[in-house]
N, C-alpha and C positions, 0 to 999 in steps of 0.2 A: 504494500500500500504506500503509495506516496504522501509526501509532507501534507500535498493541497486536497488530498482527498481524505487524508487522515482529518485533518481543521473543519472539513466541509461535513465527514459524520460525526462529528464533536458538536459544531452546530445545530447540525440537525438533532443530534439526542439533545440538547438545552433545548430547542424550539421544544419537543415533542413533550420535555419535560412541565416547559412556562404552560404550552397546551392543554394537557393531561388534568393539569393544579386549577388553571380557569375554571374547565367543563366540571372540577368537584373531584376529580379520580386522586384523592392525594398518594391512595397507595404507590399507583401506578405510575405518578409524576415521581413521588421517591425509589421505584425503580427505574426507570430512567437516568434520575440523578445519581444514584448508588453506582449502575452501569458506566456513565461518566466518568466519574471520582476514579472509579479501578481503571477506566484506558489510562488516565493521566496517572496513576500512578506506578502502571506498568510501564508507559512511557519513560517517568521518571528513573527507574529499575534499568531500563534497556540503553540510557545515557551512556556514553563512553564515560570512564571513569579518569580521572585525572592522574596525574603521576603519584607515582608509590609517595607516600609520608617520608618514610621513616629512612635512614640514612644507611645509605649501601653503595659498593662500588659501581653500579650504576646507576646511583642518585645520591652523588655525593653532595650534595647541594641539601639531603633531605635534614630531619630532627634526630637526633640521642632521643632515643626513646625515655630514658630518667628526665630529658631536658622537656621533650611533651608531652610525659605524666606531670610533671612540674606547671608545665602551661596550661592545659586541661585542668588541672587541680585551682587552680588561680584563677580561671573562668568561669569555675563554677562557682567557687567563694561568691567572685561578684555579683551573679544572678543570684545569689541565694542571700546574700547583703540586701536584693531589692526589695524581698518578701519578709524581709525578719517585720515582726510588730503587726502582722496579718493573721489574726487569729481564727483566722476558720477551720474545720479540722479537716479542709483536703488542702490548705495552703502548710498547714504544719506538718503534716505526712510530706507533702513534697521536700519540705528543709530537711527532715530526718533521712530521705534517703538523698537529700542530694550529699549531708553529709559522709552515710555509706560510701557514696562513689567517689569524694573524697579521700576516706581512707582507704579506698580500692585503688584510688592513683597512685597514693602514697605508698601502698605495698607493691606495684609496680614498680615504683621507682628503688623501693628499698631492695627487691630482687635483682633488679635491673644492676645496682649497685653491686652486688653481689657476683653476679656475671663477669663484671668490670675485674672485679677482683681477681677470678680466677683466671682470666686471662689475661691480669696482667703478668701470673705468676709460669705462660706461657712464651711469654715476650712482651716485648716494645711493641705499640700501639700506633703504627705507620697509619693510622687513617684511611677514610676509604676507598683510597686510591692507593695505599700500599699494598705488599703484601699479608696475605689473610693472617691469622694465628691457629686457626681452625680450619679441618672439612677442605674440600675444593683448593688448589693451588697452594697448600700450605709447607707443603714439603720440599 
């Protein structure tokens, strides 16, 4: 299916949907719309995905993964700063788990630490364009 025909039954199912809702069929307006919702978000799914994260000899350019459990942990603090003082209790369930994922960073990063260690006790840490210390070319 092409881009313009893909857009043109995306339209057509919202037409078919605003339709359905006028004449009273709300059911059948919210299938419709439900139908909708999954193209776009299978669309969303079938996106080419961007370059790898995380730092590797062929993305040297990317994050330490201790460095973006560090920035992920840091990001969330800040959304979860925006809700403190918001006593509902599905606003205060979300701060309790945002701060699980929190300390799920930070045990990331404490593992991660941990990895560090033992290879450093393999070698010097040539970066990700040196040679490996592990696995693949390391010998």
């Amino acid at each position: 299916m092409t881009i313009k025909s893909n857009e043109k039954l995306k339209f057509e199912m919202a037409s078919e949907s605003r339709y359905s809702n006028s004449c009273g069929s709300h059911a059948l307006s919210q299938l419709w719309k439900d139908a909708l919702n999954r193209i776009e978000e299978l669309e969303h799914l079938a996106k080419p995905r961007k370059a790898p994260v995380l730092m590797t000899a062929t993305n040297p350019d990317g994050w330490a993964l201790e460095a973006l459990a560090l920035q992920l942990a840091s990001e969330v603090i800040a959304k979860d700063l925006k809700i403190q003082g918001d006593t509902r209790p599905q606003v205060i369930e979300t701060s309790l788990i945002n701060k699980q994922i929190i300390d799920h960073l930070h045990a990331v990063r404490n593992l991660q630490e941990r990895t560090r260690a033992l290879f450093a006790e393999l070698g010097k840490d040539q970066g990700p364009l040196g040679k490996p210390r592990a696995g693949v070319g390391c010998e």
